[in-house]
TIMI-455745 format. One record per residue (C-alpha): residue number from 1; residue in three letters; chain; x, y, z. Coordinates in nm, 4 decimals. Example, Ala and Ser with C-alpha at 12.3 -4.5 7.8 and 13.67 -1.06 7.14 Angstrom:
     n   res   chain       east      north         up
     1   Ala       A     1.2300    -0.4500     0.7800
     2   Ser       A     1.3670    -0.1060     0.7140
//
This chain:
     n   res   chain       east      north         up
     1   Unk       A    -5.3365     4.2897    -5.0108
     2   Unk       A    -5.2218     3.9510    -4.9381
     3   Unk       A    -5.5212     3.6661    -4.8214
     4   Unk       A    -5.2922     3.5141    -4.6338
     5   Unk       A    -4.9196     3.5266    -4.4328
     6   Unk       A    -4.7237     3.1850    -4.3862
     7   Unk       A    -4.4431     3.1574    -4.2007
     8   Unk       A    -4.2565     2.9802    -4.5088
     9   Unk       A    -4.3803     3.0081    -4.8834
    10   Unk       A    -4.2185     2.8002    -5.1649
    11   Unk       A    -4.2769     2.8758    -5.5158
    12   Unk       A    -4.1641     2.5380    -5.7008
    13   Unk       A    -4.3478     2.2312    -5.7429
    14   Unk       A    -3.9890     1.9888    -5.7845
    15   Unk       A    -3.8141     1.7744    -5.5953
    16   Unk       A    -3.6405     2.0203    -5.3838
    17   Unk       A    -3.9689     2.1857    -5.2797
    18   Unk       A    -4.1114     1.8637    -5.1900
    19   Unk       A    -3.7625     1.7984    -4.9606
    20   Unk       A    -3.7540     2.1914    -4.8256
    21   Unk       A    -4.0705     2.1068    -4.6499
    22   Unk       A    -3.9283     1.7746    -4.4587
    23   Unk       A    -3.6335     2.0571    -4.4219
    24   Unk       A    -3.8875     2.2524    -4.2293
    25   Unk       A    -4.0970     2.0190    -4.0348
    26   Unk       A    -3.7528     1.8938    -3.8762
    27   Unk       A    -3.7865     2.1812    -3.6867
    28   Unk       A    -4.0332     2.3645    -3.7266
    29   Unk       A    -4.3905     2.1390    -3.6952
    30   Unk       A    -4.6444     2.4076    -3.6285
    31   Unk       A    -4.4751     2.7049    -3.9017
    32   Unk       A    -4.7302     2.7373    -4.1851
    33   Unk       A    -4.6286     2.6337    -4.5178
    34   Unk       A    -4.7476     2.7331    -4.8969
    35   Unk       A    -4.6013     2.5729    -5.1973
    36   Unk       A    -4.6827     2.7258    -5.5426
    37   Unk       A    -4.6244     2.4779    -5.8217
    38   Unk       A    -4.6490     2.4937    -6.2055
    39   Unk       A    -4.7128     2.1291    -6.2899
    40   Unk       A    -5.0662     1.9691    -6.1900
    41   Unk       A    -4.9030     1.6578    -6.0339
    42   Unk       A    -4.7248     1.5804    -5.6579
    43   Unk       A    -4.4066     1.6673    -5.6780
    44   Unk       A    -4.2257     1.3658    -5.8309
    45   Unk       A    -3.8544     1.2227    -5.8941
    46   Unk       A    -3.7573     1.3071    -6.2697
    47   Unk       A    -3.5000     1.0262    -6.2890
    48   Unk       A    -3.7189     0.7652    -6.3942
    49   Unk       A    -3.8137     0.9779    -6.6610
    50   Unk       A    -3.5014     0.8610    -6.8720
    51   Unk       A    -3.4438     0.5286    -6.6817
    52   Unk       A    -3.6543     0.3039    -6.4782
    53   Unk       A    -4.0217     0.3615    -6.6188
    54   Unk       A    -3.8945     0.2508    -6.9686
    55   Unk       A    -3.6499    -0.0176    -6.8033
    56   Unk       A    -3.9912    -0.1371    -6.6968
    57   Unk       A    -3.9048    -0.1042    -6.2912
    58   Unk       A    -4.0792     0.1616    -6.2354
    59   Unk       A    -4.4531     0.2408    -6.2393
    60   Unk       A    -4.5723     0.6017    -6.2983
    61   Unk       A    -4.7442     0.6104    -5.9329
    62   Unk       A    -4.4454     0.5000    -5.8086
    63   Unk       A    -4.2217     0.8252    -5.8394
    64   Unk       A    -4.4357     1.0651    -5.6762
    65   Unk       A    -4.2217     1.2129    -5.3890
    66   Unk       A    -4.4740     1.1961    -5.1256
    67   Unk       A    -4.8574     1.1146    -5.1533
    68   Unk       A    -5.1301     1.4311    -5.0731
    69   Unk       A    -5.1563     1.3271    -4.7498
    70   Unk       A    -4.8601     1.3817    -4.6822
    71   Unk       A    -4.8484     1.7358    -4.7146
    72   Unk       A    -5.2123     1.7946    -4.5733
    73   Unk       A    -5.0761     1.6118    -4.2477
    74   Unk       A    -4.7564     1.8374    -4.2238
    75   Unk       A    -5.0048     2.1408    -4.2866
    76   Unk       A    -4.8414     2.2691    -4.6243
    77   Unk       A    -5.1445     2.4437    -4.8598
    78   Unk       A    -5.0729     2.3195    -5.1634
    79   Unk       A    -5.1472     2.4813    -5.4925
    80   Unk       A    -5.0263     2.3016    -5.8360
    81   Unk       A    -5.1282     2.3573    -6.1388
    82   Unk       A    -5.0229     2.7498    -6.0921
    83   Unk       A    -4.6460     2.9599    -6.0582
    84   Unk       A    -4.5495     3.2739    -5.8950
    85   Unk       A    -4.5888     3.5328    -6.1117
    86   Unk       A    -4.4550     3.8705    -5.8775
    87   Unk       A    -4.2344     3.8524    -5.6016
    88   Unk       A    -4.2350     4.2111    -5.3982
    89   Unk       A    -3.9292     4.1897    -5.1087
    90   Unk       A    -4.0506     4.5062    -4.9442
    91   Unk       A    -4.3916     4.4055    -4.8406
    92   Unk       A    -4.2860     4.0400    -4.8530
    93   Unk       A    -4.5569     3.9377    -5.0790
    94   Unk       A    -4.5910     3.7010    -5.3926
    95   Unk       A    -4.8748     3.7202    -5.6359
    96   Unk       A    -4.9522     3.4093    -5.8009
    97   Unk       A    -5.1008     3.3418    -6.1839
    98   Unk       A    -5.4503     3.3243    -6.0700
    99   Unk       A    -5.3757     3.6822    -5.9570
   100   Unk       A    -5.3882     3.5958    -5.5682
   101   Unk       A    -5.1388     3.7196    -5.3395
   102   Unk       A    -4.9757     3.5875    -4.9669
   103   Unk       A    -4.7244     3.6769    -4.7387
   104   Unk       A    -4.4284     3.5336    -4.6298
   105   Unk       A    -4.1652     3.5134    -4.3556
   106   Unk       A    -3.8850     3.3430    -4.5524
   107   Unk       A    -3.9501     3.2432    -4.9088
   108   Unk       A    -3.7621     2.9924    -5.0978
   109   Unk       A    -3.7278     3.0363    -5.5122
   110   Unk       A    -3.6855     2.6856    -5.6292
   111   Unk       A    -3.8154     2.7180    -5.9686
   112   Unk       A    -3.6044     2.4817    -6.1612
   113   Unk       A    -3.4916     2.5121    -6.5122
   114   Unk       A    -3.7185     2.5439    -6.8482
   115   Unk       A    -3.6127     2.3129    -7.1185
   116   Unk       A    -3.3934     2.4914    -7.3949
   117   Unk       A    -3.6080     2.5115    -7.7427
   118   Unk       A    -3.4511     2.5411    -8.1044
   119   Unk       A    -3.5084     2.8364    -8.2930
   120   Unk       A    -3.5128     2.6742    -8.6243
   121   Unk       A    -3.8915     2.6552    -8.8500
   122   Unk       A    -4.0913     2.3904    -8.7343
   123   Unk       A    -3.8973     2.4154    -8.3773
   124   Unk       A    -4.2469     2.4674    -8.1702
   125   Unk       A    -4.4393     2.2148    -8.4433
   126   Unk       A    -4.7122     2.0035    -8.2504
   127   Unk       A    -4.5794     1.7130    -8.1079
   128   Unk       A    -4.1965     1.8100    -8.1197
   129   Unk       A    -4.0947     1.7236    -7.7741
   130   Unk       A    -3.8662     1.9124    -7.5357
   131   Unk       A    -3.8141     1.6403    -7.2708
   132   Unk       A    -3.8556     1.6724    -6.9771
   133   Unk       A    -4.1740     1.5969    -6.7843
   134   Unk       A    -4.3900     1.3370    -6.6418
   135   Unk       A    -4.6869     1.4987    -6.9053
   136   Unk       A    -4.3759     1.4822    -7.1780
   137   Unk       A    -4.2787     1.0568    -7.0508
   138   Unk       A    -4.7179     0.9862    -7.0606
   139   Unk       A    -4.7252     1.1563    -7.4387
   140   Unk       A    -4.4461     0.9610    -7.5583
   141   Unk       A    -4.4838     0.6211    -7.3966
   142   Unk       A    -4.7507     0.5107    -7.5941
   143   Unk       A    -4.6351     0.5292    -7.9216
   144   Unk       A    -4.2640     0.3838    -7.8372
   145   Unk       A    -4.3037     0.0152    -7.9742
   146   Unk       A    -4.1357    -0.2232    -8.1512
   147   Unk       A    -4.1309    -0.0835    -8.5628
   148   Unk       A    -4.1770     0.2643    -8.4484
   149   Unk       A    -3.8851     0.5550    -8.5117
   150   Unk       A    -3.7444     0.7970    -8.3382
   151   Unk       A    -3.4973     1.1469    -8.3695
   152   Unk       A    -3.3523     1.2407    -8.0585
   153   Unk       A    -3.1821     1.5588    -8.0662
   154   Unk       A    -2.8867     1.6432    -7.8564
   155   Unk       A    -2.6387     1.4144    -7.6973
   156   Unk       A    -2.6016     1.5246    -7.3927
   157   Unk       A    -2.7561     1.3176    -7.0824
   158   Unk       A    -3.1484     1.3568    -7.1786
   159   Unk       A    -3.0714     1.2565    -7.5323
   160   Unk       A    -2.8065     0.9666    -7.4587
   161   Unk       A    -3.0288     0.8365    -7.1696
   162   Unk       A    -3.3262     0.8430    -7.3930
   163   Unk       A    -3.1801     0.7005    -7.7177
   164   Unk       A    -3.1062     0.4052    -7.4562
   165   Unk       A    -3.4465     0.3737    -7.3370
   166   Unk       A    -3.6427     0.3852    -7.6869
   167   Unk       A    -3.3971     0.1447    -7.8080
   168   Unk       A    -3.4223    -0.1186    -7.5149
   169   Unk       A    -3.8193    -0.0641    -7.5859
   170   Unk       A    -3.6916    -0.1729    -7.9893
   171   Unk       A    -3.8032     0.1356    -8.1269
   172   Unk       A    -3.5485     0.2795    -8.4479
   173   Unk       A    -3.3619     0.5465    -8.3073
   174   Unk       A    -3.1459     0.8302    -8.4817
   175   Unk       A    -2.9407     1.0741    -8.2681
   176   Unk       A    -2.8381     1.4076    -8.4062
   177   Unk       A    -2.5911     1.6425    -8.2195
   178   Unk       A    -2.3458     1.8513    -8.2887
   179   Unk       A    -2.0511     1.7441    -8.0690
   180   Unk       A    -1.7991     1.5320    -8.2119
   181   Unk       A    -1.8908     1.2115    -7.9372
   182   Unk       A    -2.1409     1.0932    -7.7078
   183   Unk       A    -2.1547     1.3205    -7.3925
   184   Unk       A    -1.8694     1.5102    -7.4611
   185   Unk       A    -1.9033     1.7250    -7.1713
   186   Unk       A    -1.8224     1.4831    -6.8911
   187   Unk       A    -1.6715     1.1966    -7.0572
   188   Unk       A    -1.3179     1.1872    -7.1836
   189   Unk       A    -1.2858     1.1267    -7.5211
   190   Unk       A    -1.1617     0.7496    -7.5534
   191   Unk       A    -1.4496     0.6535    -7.3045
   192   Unk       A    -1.7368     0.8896    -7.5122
   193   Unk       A    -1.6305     0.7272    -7.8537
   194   Unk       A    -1.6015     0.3882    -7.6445
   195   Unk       A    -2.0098     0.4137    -7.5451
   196   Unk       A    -2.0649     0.5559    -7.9058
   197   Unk       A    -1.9929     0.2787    -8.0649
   198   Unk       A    -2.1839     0.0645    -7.8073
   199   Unk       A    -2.4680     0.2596    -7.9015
   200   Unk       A    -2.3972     0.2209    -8.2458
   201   Unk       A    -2.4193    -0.1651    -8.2028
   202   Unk       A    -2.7195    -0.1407    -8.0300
   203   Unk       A    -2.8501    -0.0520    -8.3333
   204   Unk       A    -2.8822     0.3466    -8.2658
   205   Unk       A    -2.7966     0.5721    -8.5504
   206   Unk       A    -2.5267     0.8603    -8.4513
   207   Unk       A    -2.4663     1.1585    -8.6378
   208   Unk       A    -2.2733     1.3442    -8.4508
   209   Unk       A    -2.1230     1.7109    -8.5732
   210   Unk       A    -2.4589     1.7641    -8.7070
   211   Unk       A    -2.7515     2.0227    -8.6265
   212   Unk       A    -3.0768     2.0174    -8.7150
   213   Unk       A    -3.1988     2.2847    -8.9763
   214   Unk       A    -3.6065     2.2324    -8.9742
   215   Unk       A    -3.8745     2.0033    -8.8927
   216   Unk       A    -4.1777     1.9017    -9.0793
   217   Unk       A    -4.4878     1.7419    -9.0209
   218   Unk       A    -4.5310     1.4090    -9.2574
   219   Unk       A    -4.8267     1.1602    -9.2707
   220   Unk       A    -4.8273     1.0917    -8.9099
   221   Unk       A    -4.4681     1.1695    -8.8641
   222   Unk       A    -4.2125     1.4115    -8.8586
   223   Unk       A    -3.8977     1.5147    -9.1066
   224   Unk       A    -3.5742     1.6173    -8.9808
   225   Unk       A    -3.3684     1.8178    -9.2364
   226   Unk       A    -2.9765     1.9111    -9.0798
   227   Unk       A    -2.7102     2.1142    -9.1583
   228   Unk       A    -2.4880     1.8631    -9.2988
   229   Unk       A    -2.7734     1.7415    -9.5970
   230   Unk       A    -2.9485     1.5123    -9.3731
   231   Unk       A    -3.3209     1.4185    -9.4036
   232   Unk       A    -3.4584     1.2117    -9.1384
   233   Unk       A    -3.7828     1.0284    -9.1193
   234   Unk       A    -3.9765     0.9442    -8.7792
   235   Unk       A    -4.2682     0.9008    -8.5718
   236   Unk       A    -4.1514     1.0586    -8.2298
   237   Unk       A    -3.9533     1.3275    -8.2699
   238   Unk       A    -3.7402     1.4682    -7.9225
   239   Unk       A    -3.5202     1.7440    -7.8235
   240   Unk       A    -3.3151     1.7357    -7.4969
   241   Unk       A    -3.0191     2.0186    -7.5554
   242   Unk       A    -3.0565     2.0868    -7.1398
   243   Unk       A    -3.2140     2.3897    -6.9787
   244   Unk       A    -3.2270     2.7445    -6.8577
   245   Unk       A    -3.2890     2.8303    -6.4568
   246   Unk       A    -3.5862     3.0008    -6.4013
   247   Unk       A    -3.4352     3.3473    -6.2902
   248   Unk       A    -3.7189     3.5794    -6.3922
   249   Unk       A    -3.9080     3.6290    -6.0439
   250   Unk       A    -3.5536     3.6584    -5.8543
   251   Unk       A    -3.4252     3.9014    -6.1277
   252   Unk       A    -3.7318     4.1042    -6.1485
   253   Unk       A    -3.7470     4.1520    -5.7820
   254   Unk       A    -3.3764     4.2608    -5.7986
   255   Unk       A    -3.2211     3.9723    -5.6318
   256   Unk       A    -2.8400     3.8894    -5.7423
   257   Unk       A    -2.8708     3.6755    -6.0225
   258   Unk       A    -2.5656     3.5229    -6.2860
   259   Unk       A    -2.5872     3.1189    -6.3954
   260   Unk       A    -2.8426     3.0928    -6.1518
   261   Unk       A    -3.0067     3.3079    -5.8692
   262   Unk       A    -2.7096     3.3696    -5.6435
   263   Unk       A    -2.7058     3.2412    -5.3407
   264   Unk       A    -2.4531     3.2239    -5.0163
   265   Unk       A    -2.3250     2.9572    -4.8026
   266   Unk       A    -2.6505     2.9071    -4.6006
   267   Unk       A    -2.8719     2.9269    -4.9476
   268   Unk       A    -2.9898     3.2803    -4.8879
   269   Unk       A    -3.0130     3.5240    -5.1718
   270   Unk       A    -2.9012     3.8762    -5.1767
   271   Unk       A    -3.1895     3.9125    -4.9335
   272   Unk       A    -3.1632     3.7344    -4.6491
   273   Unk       A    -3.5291     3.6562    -4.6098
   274   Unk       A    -3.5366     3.4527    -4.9382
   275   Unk       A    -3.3847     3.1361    -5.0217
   276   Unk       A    -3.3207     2.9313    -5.3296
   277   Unk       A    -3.2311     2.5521    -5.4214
   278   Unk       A    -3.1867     2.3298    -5.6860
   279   Unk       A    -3.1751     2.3924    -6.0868
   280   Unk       A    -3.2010     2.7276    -6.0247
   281   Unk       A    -2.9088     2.8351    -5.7583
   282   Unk       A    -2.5418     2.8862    -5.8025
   283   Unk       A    -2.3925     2.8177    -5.4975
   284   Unk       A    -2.0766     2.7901    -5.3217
   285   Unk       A    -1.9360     2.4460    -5.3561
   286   Unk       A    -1.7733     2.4396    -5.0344
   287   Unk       A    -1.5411     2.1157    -5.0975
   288   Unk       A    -1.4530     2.2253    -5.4726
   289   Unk       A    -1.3851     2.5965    -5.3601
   290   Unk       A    -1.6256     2.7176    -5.6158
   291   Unk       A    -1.9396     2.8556    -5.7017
   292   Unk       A    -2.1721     2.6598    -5.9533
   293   Unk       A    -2.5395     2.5491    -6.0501
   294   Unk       A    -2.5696     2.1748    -5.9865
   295   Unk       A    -2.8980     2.0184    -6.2005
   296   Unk       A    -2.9638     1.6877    -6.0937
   297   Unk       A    -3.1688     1.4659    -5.8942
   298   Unk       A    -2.9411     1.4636    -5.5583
   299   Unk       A    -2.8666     1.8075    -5.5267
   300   Unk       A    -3.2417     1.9039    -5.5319
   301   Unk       A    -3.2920     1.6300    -5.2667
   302   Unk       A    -2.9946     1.7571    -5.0765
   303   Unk       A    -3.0403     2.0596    -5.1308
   304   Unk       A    -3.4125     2.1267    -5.0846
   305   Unk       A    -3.3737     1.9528    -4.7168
   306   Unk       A    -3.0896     2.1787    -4.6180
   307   Unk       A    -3.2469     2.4701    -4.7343
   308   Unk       A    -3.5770     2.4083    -4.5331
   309   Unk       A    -3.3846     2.3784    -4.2282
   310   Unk       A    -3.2202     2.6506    -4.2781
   311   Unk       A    -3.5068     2.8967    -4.3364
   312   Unk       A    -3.6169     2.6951    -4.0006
   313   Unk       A    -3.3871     2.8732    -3.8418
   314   Unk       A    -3.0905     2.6108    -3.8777
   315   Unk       A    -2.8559     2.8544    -4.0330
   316   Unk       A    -2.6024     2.5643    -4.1391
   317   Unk       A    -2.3561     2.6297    -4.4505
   318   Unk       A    -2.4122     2.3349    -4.7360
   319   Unk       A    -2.1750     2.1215    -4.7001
   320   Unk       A    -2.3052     1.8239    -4.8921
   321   Unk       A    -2.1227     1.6878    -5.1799
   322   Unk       A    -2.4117     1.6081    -5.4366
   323   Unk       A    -2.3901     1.2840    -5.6914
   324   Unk       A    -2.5751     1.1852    -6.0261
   325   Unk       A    -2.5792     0.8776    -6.2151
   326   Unk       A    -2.7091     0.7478    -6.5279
   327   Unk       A    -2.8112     0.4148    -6.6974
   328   Unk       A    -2.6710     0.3650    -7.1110
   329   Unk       A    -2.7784     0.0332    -7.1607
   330   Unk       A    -2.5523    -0.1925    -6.9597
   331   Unk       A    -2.3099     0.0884    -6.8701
   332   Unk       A    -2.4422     0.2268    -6.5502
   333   Unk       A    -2.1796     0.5059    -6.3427
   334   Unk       A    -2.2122     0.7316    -6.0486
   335   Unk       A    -2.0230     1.0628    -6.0173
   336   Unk       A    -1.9548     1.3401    -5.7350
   337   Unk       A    -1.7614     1.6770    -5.7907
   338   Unk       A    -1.6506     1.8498    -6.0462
   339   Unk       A    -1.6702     1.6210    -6.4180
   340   Unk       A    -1.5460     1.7910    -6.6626
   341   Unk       A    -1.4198     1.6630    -7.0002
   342   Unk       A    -1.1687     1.9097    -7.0359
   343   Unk       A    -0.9784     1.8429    -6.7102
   344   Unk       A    -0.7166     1.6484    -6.7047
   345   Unk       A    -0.8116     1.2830    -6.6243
   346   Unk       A    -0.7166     0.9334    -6.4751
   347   Unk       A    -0.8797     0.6149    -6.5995
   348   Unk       A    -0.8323     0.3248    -6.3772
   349   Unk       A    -1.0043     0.0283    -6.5338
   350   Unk       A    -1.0891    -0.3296    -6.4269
   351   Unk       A    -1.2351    -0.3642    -6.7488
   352   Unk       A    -1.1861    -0.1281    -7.0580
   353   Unk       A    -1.4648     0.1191    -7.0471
   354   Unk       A    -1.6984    -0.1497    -6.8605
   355   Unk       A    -1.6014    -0.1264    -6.4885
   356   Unk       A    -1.3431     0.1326    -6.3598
   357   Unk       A    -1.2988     0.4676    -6.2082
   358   Unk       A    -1.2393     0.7939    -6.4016
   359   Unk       A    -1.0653     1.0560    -6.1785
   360   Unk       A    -1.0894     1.4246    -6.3396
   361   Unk       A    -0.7744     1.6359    -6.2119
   362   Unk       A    -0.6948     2.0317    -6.1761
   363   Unk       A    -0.3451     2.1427    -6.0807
   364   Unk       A    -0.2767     1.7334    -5.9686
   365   Unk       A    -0.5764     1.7284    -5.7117
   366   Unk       A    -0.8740     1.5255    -5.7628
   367   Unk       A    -1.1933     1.7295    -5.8487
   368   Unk       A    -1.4252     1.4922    -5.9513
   369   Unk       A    -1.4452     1.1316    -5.9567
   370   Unk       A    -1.6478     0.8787    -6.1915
   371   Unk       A    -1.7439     0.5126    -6.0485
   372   Unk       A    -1.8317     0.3115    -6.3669
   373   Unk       A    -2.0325    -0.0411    -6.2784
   374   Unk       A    -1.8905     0.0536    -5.9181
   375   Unk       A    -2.1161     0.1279    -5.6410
   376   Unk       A    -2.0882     0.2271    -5.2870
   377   Unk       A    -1.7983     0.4168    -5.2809
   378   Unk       A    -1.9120     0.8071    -5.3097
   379   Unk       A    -1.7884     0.8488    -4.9801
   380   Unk       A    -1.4350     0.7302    -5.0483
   381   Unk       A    -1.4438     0.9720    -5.3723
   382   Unk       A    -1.5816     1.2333    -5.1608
   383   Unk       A    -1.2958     1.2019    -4.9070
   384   Unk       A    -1.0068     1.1824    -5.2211
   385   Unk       A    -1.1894     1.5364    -5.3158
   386   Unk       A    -1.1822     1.6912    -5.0217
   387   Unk       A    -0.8358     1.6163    -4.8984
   388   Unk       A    -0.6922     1.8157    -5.1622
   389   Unk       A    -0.3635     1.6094    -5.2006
   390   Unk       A    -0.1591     1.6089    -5.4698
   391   Unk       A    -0.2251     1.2909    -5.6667
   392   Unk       A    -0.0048     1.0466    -5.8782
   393   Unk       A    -0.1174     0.7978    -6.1167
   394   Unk       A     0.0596     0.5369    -5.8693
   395   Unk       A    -0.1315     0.6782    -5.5826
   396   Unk       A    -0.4803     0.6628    -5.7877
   397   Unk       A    -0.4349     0.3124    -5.8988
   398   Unk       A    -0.6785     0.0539    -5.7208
   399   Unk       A    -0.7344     0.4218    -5.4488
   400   Unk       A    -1.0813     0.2772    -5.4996
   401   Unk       A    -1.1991    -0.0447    -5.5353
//
């Protein structure tokens, strides 16, 4: 029997929890709120994770979403440190892992993603860390200085944007992955190789078409054995190879699930009553005319807000176009819609791989757009995305500026 009913319950501790309730109290002040989360701290911004704490902008206390009393003076009951364990649609009930149960009028699933481990020996090793974390940024911190070492698996954002950051803090870092350049997913190929080498000048070692095969414990350290013959000696040892939504609740309780918990224009799952946001939904991209799973920092902000409104009794498709960025030393760029390295693409530089935009193109239209040491002008990418016009080199050159 459940101790308690609340008009909204939200099981996820993130970002777009932590915006779903500002969602809510928009217009709804008086509903009652839970929120369930797994972690025993706030809800906090993850970017500074990779970036700004090691950049040395950043403090720790800084990235915390909102402070306690926030939530205790918007009436949300708070519970970290714990996740939803059973979700039961009938009697609209979850059952957290303390073994309590409550009731809900609309629920939202924003669970987020769990970070994808190797299955090689010596993969779950003490110490081997799957990045991700503020607990992960506070164990690693202190041993990042000057004359220390470092393998960073995967090269992929976490790993590129945290080979940057252990190298700006001068600690020896080798990256192993097995694509054949640096971020191969989003970037073309001439720009990926083009940062590669930059990173290679910065001192960081790059094997690239390479996997590792085990790890070991050493005296105090760790040894990285890969498929190609490599053996690799250091003291922090990372993997960032991306994650997996959290899907089990929603697919357990028989909600519609595929990359993602499936939800519709408004953010509702196959039942109405629950929602979900962030990591963990694949939704329709209304301006791309496609369904995805979006997993960065914006789109949980975005996101999370819409969705609160929403189960506020809003009822407004999302509409937003969501961004990301990321810092690689001095190359900094900002990106909305669809990046994808295997689209055809546009590079319009002021300065080779530097400053310039990257336009990624399907059937002539602009899809996605990449600002490189460019800012302020998502909205004018947003606008070249959504027109869906049919687009000329000619036409893109100097489009933004």
């Amino acid at each position: 029997m459940a101790e308690k009913t609340y008009a909204y319950a939200i099981a996820g501790g993130g970002l777009a929890g932590a915006s779903a309730v500002e969602g809510i109290r928009e217009i709804d002040r008086d509903g009652s709120i839970l929120l369930i989360g797994s972690e025993k701290e706030l809800p906090y911004n993850r970017p500074p994770l990779t970036k700004k704490l090691w950049f040395g902008t950043e403090t720790a206390s800084r990235i915390f979403v909102h402070g306690r009393d926030y939530y205790e003076n918007n009436g949300v009951d708070m519970f970290l440190g714990r996740s939803v364990t059973k979700l039961d649609p009938d009697h609209k009930t979850i059952t957290d892992s303390e073994g309590n149960s409550y009731g809900y009028g609309k629920l939202l699933l924003v669970t987020g993603g769990t970070p994808r481990h190797l299955h090689i020996p010596g993969a779950d090793l003490e110490g081997v860390t799957y990045y991700r974390y503020l607990d992960d940024y506070e164990a690693i911190r202190p041993q990042a200085k000057e004359g220390k070492t470092a393998t960073v698996i995967g090269g992929g954002f976490i790993g590129s944007e945290m080979a940057a950051a252990l190298t700006i803090n001068r600690v020896e870092v080798t990256m192993v992955f097995p694509d054949p350049y640096l971020v191969s997913r989003v970037f073309p190929e001439d720009l990926g190789r083009a940062l590669q080498q930059h990173f290679m000048n910065k001192g960081v070692t790059v094997l690239t078409g390479d996997k590792p095969k085990s790890f070991s414990r050493t005296d105090g350290g760790f040894l990285t054995t890969t498929d190609a013959g490599n053996r690799i000696e250091s003291d922090i040892l990372i993997v960032g190879i991306g994650i997996t939504p959290n899907m089990d609740l929603a697919k357990d309780a028989g909600l519609k699930t595929g990359n993602g918990i499936i939800v519709n224009e408004y953010l509702q799952t196959s039942n109405p009553d629950i929602y979900a946001a962030g990591d963990n939904a694949f939704f329709p991209y209304q301006a791309l005319g496609m369904s995805t799973r979006v997993e960065h920092w914006d789109n949980a902000l975005s996101q999370g807000k819409w969705v609160g409104r929403n189960m506020a009794g809003a009822h407004l498709p999302f509409t937003y176009m969501p961004y990301f960025f990321s810092d690689l030393f001095e190359f900094g760029y900002e990106a909305v819609g669809e990046i994808d390295s295997r689209l055809n693409v546009f590079e319009d530089w002021k300065r080779q791989y530097e400053t310039g935009i990257v336009y990624y193109l399907k059937d002539s239209r602009v899809c996605g757009v990449m600002t490189c040491d460019i800012y302020g002008k998502l909205d004018i990418a947003r606008n070249l995305i959504r027109s869906h016009e049919k687009a000329t080199p000619q036409r893109l050159r100097n489009a933004i500026v």
